[in-house]
C-alpha positions as CSV (number, residue, x, y, z in Angstrom):
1,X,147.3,78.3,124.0
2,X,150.2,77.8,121.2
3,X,150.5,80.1,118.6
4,X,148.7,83.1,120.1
5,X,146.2,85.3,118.2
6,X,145.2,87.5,115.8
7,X,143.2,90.8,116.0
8,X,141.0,91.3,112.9
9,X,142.7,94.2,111.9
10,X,145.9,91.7,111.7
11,X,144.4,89.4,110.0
12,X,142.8,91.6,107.3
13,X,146.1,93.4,107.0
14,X,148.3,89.8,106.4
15,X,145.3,88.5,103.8
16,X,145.0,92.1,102.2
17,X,141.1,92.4,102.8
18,X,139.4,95.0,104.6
19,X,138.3,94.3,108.3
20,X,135.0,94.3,107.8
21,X,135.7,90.8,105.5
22,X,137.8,89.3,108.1
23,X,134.3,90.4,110.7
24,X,131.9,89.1,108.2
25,X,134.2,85.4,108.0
26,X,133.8,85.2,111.7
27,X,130.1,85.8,112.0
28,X,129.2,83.1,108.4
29,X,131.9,80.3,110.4
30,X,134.3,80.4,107.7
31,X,137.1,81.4,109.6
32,X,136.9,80.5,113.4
33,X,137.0,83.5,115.8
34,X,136.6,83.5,119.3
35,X,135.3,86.8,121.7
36,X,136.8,87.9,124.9
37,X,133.9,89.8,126.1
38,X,133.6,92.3,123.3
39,X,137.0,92.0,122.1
40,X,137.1,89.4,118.6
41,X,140.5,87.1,118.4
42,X,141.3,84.7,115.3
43,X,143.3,82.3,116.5
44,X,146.9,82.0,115.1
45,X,145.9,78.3,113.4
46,X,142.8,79.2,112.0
47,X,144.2,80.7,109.3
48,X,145.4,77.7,108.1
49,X,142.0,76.7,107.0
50,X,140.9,79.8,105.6
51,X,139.8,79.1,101.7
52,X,140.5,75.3,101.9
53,X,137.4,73.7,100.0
54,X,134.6,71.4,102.5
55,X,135.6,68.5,102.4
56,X,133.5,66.6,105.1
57,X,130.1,64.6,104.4
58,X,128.2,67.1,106.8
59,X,128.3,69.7,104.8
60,X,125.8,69.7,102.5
61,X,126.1,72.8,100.1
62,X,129.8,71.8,99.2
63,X,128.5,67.9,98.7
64,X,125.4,69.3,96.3
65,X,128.2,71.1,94.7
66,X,130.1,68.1,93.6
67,X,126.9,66.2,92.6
68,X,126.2,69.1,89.9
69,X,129.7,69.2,88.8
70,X,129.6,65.2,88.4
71,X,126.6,65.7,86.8
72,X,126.8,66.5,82.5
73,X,125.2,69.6,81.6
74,X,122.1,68.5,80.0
75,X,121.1,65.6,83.0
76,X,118.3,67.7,85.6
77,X,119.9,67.7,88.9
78,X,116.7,68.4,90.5
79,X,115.4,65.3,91.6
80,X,119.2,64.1,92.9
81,X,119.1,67.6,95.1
82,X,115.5,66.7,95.9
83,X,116.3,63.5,97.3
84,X,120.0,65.1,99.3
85,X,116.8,67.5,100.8
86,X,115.2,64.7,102.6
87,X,118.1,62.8,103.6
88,X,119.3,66.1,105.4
89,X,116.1,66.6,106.9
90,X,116.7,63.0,108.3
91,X,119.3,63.9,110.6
């Protein structure tokens, strides 16, 4: 594989967070990881991607997030969300 990897205690020590952040990343999918038997590796590119906002129309917590910022502040956003509910339970 290009680029090689990353150890978490590497990782935390380049972004200047503890390890225990850099575990916690891995385990909620925001920063990919991958295990060698009990041995956790970041690979080299998936830093790249670390703290870029979702983008893509299958995520549904950063697509309710742009409704309610579309939104004004006095409009109720809870029959939009409502609706966003059952299309996702659609799928």
């Amino acid at each position: 594989m290009e680029g090689g990897f990353y150890t978490p205690r590497e990782v935390a020590r380049i972004l200047k967070v503890s390890e225990r952040t850099v575990r916690r990343w891995v385990r909620t999918g925001e920063l990919k990881g991958l295990r060698f038997g009990r041995q956790l590796r970041i690979p080299v590119g998936a830093l790249a991607g670390l703290g870029q906002p979702a983008t893509t129309d299958d995520d549904w917590l950063a697509r309710c997030r742009e409704v309610r910022m579309a939104m004004p502040p006095s409009d109720d956003s809870v029959e939009l969300l409502r609706q966003m509910r059952r299309e996702r339970a659609e799928k």
